[in-house]
KOLLUM-778159 format. One line per 8 residues: their letters; for each residue x, z negated, y of C-alpha. Coordinates in pm, 1 decimal, always signed. Last residue first. Layout:
N
a = X Z Y ~ ...
//
This chain:
360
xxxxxxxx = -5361.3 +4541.8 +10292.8 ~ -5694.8 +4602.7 +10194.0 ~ -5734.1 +4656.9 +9831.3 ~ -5943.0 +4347.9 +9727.5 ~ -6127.7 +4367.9 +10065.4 ~ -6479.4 +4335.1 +9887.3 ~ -6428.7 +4243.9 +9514.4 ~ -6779.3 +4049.1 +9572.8
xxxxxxxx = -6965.4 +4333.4 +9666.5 ~ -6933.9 +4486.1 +9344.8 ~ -7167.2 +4267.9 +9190.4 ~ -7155.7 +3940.7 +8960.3 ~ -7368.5 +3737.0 +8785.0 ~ -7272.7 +3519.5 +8511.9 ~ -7064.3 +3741.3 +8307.1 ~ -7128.9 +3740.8 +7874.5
xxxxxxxx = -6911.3 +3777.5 +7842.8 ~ -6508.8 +3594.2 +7891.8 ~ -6300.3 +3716.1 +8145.3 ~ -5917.3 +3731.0 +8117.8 ~ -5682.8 +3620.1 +8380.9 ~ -5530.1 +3788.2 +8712.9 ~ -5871.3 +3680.7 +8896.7 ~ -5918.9 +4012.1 +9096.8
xxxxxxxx = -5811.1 +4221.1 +8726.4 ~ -6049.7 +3998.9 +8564.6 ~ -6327.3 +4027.5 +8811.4 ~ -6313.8 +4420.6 +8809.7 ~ -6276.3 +4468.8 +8411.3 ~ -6557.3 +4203.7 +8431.8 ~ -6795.4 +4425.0 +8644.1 ~ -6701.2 +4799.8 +8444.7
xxxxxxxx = -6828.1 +4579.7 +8155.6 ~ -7147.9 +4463.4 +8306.0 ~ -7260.6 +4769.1 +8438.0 ~ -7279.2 +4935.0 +8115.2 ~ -7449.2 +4661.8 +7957.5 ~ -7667.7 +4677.7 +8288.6 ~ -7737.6 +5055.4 +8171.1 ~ -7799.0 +5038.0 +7802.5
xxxxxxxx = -8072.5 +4706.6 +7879.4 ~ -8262.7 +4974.4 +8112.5 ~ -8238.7 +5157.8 +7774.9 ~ -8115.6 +5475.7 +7652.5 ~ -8296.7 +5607.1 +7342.7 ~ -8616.5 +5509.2 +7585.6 ~ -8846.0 +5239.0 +7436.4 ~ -9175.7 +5281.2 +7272.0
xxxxxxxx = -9489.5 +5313.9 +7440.9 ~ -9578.2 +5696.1 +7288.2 ~ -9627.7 +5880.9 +7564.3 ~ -9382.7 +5748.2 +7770.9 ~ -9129.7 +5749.8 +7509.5 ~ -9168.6 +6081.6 +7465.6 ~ -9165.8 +6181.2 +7830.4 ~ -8844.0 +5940.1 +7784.3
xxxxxxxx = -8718.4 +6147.5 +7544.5 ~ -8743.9 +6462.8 +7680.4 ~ -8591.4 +6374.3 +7995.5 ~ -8302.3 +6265.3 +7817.8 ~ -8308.6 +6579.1 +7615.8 ~ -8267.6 +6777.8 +7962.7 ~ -8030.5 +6566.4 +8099.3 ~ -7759.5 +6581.4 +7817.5
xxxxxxxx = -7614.5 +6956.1 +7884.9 ~ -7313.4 +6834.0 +8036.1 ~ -7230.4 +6649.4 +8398.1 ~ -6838.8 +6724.1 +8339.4 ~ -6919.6 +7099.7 +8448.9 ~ -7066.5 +7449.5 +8285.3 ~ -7067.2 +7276.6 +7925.9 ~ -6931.7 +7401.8 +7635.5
xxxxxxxx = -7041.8 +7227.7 +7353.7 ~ -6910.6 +7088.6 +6968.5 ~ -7071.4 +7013.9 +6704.1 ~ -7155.8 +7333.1 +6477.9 ~ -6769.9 +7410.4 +6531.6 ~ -6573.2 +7092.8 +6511.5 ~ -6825.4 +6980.0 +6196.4 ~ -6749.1 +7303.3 +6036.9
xxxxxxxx = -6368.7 +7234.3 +6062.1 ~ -6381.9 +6864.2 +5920.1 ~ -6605.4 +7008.2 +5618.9 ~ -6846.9 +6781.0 +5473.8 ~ -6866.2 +6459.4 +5313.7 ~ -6499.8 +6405.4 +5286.6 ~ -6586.7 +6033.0 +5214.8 ~ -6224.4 +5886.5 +5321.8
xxxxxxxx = -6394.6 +6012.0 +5679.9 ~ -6147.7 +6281.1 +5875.1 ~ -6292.3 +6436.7 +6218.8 ~ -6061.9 +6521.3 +6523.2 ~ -6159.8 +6748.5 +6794.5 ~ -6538.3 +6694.5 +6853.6 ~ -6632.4 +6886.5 +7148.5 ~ -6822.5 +6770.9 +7426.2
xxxxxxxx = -6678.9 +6418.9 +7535.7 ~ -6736.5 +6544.5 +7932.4 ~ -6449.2 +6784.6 +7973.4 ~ -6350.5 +6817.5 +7634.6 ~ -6230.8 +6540.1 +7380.2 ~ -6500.7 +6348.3 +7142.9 ~ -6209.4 +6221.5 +6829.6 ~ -6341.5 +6057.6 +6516.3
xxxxxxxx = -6127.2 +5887.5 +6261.1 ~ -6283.9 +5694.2 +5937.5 ~ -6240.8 +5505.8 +5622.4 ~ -6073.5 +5164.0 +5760.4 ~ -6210.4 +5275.4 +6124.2 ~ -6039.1 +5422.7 +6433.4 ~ -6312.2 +5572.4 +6715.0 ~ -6176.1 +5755.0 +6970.3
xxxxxxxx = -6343.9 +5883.8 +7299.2 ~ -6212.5 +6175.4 +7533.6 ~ -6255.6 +6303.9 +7869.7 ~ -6025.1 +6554.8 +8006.8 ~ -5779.9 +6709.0 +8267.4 ~ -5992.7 +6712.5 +8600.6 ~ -5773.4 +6849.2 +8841.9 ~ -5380.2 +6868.0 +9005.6
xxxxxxxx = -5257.5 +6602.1 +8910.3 ~ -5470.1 +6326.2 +8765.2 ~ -5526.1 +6085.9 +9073.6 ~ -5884.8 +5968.4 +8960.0 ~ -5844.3 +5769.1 +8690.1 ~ -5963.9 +5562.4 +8418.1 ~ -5849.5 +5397.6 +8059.3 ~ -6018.4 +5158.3 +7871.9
xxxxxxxx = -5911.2 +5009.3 +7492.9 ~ -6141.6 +4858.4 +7311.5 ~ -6125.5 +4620.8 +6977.1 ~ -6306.7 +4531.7 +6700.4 ~ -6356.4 +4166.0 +6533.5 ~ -6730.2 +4219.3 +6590.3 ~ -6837.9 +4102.2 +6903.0 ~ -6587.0 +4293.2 +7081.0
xxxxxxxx = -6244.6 +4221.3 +7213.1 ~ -6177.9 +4488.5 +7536.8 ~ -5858.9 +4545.6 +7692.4 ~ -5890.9 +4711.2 +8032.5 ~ -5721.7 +4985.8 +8277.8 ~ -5862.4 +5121.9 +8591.9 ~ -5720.7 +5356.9 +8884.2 ~ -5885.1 +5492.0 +9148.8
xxxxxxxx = -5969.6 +5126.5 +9288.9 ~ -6233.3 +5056.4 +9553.1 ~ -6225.1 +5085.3 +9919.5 ~ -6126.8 +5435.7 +10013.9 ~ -5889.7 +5608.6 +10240.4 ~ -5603.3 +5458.0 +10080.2 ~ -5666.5 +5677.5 +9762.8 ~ -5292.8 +5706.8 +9576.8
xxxxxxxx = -5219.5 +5448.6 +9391.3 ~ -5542.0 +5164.2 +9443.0 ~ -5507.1 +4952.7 +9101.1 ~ -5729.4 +4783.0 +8866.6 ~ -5581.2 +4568.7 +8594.8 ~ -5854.2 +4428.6 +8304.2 ~ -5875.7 +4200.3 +8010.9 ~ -6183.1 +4141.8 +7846.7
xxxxxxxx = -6352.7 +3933.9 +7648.8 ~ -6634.7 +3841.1 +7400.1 ~ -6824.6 +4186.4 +7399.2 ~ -7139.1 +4259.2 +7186.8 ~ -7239.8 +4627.3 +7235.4 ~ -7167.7 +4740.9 +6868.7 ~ -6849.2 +4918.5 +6901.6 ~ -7074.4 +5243.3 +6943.1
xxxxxxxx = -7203.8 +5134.4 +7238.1 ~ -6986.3 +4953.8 +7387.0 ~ -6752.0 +5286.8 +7362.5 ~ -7077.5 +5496.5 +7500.8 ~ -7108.5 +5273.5 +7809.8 ~ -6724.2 +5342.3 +7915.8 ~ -6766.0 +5656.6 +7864.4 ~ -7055.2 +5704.0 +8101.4
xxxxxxxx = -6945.2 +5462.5 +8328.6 ~ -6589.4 +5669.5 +8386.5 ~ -6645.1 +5845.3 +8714.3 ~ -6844.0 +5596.6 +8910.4 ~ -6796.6 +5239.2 +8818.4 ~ -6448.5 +5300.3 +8685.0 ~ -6335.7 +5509.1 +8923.6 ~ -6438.1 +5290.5 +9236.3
xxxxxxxx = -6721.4 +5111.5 +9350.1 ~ -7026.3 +5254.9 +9474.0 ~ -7243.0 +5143.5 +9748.3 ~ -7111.0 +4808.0 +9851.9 ~ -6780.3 +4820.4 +9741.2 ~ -6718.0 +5150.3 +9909.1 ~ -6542.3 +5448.2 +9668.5 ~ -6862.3 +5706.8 +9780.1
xxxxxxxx = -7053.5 +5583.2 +10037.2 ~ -6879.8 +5844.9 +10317.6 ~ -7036.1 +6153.9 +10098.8 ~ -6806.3 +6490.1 +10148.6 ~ -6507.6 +6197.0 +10260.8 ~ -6491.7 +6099.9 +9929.6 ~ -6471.1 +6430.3 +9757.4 ~ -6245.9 +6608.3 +10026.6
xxxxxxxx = -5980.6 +6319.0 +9998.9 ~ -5922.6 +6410.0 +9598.9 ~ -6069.3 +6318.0 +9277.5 ~ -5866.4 +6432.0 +8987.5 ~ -5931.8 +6360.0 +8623.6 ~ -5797.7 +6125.1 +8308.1 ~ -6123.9 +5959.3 +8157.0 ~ -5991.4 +5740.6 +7878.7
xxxxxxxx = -6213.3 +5567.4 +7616.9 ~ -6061.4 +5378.2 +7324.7 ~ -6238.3 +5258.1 +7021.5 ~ -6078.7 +4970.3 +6763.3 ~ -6068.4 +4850.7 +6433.5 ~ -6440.5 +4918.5 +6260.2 ~ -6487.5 +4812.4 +5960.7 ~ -6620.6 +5085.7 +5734.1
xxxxxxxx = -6614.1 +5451.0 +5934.5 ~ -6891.0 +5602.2 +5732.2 ~ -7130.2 +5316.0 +5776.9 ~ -7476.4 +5548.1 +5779.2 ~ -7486.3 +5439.2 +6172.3 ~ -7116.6 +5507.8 +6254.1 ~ -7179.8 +5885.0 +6100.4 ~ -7474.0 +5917.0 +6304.0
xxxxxxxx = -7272.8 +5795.7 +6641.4 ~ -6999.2 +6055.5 +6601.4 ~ -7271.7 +6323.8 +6510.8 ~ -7506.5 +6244.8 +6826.1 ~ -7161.6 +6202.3 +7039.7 ~ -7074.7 +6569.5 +6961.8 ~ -7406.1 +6683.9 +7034.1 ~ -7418.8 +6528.8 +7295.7
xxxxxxxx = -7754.3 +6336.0 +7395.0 ~ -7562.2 +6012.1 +7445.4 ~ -7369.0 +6188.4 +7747.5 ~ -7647.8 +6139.9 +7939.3 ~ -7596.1 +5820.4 +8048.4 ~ -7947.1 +5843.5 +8286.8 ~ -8064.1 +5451.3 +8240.3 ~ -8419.5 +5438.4 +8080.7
xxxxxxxx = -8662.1 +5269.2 +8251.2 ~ -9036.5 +5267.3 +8095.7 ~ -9327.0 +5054.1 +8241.6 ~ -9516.4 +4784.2 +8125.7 ~ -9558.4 +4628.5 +8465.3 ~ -9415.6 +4244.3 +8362.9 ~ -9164.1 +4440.4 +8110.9 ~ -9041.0 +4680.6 +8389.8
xxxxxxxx = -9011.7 +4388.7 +8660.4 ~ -8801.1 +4200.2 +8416.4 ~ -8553.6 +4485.6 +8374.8 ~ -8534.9 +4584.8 +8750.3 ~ -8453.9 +4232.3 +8801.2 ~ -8173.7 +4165.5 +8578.4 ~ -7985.6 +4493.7 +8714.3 ~ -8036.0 +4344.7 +9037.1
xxxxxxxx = -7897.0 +4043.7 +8953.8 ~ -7665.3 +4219.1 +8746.4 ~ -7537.1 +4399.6 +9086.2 ~ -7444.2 +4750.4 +9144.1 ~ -7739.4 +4909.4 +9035.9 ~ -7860.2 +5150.4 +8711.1 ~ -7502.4 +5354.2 +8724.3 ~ -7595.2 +5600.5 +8639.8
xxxxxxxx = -7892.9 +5789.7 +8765.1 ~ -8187.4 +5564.5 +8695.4 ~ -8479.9 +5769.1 +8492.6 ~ -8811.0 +5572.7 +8600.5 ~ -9172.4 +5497.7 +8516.9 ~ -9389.4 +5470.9 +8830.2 ~ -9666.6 +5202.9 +8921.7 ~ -9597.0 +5104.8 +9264.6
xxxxxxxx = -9414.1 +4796.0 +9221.9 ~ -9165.6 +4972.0 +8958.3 ~ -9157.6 +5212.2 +9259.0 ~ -9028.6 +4929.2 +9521.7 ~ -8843.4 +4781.0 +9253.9 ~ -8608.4 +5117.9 +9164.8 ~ -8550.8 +5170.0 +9525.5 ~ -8373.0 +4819.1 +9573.3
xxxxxxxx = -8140.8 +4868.1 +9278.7 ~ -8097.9 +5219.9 +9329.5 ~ -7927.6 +5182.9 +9679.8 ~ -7558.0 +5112.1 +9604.9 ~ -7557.3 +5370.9 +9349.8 ~ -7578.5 +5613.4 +9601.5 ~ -7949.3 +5814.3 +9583.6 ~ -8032.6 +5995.7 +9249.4
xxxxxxxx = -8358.3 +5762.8 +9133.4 ~ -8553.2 +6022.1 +8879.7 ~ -8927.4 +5948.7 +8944.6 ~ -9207.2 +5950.5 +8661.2 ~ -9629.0 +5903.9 +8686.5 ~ -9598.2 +5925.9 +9084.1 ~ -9970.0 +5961.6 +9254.2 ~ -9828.6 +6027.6 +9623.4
xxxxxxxx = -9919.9 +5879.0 +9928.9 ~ -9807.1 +5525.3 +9921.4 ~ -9518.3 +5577.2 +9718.5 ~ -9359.5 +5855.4 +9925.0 ~ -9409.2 +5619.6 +10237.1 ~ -9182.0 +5397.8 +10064.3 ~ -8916.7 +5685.7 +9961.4 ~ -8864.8 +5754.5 +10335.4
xxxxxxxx = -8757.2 +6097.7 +10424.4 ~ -9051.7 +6298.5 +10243.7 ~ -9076.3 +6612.0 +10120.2 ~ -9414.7 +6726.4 +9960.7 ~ -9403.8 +6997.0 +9686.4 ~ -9697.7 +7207.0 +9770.1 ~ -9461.6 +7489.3 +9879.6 ~ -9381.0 +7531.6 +9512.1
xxxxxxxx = -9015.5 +7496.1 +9408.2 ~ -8799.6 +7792.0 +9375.6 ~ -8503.0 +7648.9 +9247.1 ~ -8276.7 +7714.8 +9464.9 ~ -8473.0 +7724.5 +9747.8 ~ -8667.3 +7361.7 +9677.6 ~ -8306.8 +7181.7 +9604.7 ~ -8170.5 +7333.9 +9981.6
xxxxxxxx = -8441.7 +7277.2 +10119.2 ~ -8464.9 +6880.3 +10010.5 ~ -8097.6 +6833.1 +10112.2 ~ -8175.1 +7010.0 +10469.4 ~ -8440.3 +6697.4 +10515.5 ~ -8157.9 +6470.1 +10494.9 ~ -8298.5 +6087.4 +10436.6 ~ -8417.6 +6234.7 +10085.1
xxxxxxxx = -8763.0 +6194.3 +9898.0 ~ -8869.9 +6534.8 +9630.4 ~ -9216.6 +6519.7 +9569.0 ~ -9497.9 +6690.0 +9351.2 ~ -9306.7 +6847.5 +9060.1 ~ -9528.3 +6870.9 +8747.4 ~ -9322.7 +6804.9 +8446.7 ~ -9264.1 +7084.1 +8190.9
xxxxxxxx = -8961.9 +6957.0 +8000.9 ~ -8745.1 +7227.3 +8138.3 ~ -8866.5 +7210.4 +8506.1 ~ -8789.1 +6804.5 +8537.3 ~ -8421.0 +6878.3 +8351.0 ~ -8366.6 +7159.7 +8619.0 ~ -8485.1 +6903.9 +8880.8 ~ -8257.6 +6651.8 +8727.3
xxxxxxxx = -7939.2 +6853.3 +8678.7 ~ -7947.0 +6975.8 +9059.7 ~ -7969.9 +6594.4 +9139.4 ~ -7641.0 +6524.2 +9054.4 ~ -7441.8 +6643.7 +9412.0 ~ -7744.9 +6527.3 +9635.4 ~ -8126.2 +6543.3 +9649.4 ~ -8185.9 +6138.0 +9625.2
xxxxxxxx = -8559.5 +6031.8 +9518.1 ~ -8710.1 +6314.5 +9271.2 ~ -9086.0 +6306.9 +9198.7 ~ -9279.6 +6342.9 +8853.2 ~ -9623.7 +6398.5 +8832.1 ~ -9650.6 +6388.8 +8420.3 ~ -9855.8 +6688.8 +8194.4 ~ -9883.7 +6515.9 +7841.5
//
């Protein structure tokens, strides 16, 4: 089926979309970004059609445009608001991680899906490795027995330059801080796999070495899940001197899986009690190199949801996916505020409220 598709935000991520968009064959009509030289920039490199309209207000983009898809890529801060208006006008939508800032908002862009009957999937990309596709099809057929625990740790290096290149970035009220930015996607694919069902968490935030921002650049949480298992969060910004790795293990009685590389890419460790297949094979068929920490998942994310479209099933990641997501990285934040442990699921909660939490 040939979609209109139209691209709100033209910033650091957005490269991935477009060439996502392109792959999968959608019909570029629109790109929307306050900066006009954003929009040239993303229709030179990749030699959009001068029919693509550009538009500064995403609004007026509605109104004029037949939209079947958009991809929201604005700060986080302002996806929440966006992603009504175009639920409102009749468009599907790919959220760029993560899906808002505040379950109520979160809440709401779920319930106006159902009452339009349109499709949101959150963008956590990192779902569609290939790595994480074998990790999570072994958990599915039961290979790792009862689970014991997961840990996530995102260990890189965000420096002054970063921040100050977008001034929303590490603000409470349109980002948050390495948790909520950097270390989402991990963070969504341990709940994931643990069986999404949290019944507390313990968290400590910290601001070490970023007093030019807002938010923390350091994260740590304890996580009990649902099912007797147990999480263990790490994230940070202040590796010296860059980005040092991603990784995700998985510990059950019959099973060990390891995801390291720069965005969970590679598989690293892999021993089941069922010695199914080969653990050096698996390392090799499985495993990526990607070009940068975003991956190669956009492009099968995009796939799926055309698919989904088409087909008026759910997205493999879910609007549901991406407020899970959210609501973690939100009680890591209110327990380490409160000093005490928080018990899910939250009552609402946003990153606004943490406001002035490192100010000293």
């Amino acid at each position: 089926m040939s979609l209109k598709y139209a691209l709100i935000g033209c910033g650091r991520i957005s490269p991935n979309h477009v060439a996502a968009a392109l792959e999968n064959k959608l019909e570029i009509v629109a790109l929307c970004d306050i900066e006009h030289s954003k929009m040239d920039e993303i229709a030179e490199k990749f030699d959009l059609p001068e029919d693509v309209v550009k538009y500064t207000d995403h609004k007026e983009m509605l109104e004029k445009e037949k939209i079947d898809l958009a991809a929201i890529c604005t700060e986080s801060g302002k996806h929440g608001q966006i992603a009504l208006d175009c639920l409102d006008a009749g468009v599907h939508l790919i959220i760029e991680k993560p899906i808002a800032l505040s379950l109520a908002e979160a809440d709401a862009i779920i319930a106006k899906a159902k009452e339009k009957k349109l499709k949101v999937s959150a963008c956590h990309q990192n779902r569609f490795n290939k790595s994480v596709q074998k990790i999570r099809a072994a958990m599915e057929a039961g290979r790792f027995g009862k689970l014991l625990h997961g840990t996530a740790h995102v260990r890189w290096n965000r420096g002054e330059s970063y921040y100050k290149q977008a001034p929303w970035r590490g603000t409470w009220e349109q980002d948050g801080g390495a948790l909520m930015n950097q270390c989402i996607h991990n963070i969504d694919i341990l709940r994931w796999m643990m069986g999404n069902k949290i019944t507390e968490v313990i968290g400590l935030t910290s601001q070490l070495t970023h007093d030019y921002m807002e938010a923390e650049d350091l994260g740590l949480a304890l996580v009990k899940f649902g099912n007797g298992s147990y999480g263990v969060i790490e994230g940070t910004v202040n590796v010296y001197p860059a980005n040092l790795e991603e990784t995700l293990y998985l510990f059950g009685e019959k099973g060990t899986a390891k995801a390291g590389g720069k965005s969970i890419n590679l598989i690293e460790e892999w021993r089941f009690a069922d010695e199914l297949e080969n653990a050096d094979e698996v390392k090799e068929k499985y495993s990526e190199n990607p070009p940068s920490v975003y991956g190669f998942g956009h492009t099968p994310l995009y796939a799926d949801m055309i698919e989904a479209i088409a087909n008026d099933r759910e997205p493999y990641v879910t609007a549901e996916d991406g407020r899970r997501a959210l609501e973690l990285v939100l009680a890591i934040y209110k327990s380490a505020a409160e000093g005490k442990a928080v018990t899910l699921p939250l009552e609402d909660s946003s990153t606004t409220d943490f406001k002035g939490r490192f100010d000293s």
